[in-house]
N, C-alpha and C positions, 0 to 999 in steps of 0.2 A: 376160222377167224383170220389164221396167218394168210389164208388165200383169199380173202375180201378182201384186208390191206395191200398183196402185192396186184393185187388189178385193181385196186384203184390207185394207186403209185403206179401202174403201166399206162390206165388211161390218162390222167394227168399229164405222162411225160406225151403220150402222144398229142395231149392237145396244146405242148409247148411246143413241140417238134412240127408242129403244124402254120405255127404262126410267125407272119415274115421275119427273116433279120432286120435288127437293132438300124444299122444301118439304112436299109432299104425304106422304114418307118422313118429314119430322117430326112432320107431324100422328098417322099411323097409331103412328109410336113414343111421343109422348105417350100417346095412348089405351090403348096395350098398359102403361102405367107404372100410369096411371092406375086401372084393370083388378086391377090385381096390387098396387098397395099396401096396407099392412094400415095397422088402425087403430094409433094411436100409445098407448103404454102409460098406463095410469089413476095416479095419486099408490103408490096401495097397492103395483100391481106393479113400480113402479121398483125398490126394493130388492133383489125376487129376480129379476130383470133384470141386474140390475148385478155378481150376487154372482158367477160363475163368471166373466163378464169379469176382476174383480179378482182372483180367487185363480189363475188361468191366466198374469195376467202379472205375478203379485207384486206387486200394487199396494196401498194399504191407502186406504181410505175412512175418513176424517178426519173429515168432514163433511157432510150432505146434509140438504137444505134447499129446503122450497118458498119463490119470489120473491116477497113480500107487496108489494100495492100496485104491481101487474105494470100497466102499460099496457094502453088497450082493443085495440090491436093483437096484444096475445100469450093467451092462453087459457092455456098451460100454461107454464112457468119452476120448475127448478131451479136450483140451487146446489149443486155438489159440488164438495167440496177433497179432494183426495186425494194420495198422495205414492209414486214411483215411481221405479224408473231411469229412463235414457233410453231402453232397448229395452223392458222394462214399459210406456212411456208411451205407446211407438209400438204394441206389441199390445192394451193395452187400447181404444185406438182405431181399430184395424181390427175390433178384439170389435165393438165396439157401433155401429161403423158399418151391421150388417146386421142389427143391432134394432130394435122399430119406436120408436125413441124422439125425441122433437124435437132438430134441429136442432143445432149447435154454433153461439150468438150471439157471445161471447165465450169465449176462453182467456187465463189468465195464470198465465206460469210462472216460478218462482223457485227457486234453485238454495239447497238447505238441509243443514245438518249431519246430515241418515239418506237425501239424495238431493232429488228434484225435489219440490216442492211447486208440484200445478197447483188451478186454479181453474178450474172450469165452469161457464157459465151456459149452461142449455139450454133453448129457446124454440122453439115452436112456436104460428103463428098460428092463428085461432080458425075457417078454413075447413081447415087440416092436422088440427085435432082432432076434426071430425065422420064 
């Protein structure tokens, strides 16, 4: 019995010892990311981007706004205030989590008399946008 458990404790190690390093599994998963990303949305297509996120989760777009006077670190920045439940707030943001659109820099959210009024800055630096 003791020597079934140590060969199978020795096959085991060998079939860890087998398989790539931790590292080397990041590198190949970066590159497969990297591969697969699409370019990030232009000024014009934000809008029709944005519009079935907001009408899916009941959300209403207040405002939206390119960031004038953006840093040399950022190439693209909006601004969108919009106003939502709490569950609207959470599906608009799983919406456009798998859009190709910049980043979330900041959020700011304020509790208002028709529900949430949030604030988005969205940023994307200037090697994300090529």
């Amino acid at each position: 019995m003791q020597a079934t458990t140590q060969q199978a404790i020795a096959q085991h190690q060998a079939r860890l010892a087998a398989l790539l390093p931790a590292d080397r599994l990041n590198q190949q998963i970066a590159l497969l990311e990297a591969q697969q990303a699409r370019p990030l949305a232009t000024e014009g297509e934000m809008p029709f981007l944005l519009a079935a996120p907001l009408q899916h989760s009941g959300s209403v777009l207040l405002n939206w706004e390119p960031v004038n006077g953006a840093p040399s670190t950022s190439a693209l920045r909006w601004r969108l205030v919009l106003r939502a439940s709490y569950q609207g707030l959470k599906q608009f943001l799983a919406a456009i989590a798998s859009l190709p659109l910049p980043g979330i820099e900041q959020m700011a959210i304020e509790h208002g008399p028709h529900g949430l009024d949030i604030t988005l800055l969205l940023a994307a630096t200037p090697e994300a946008a090529k």
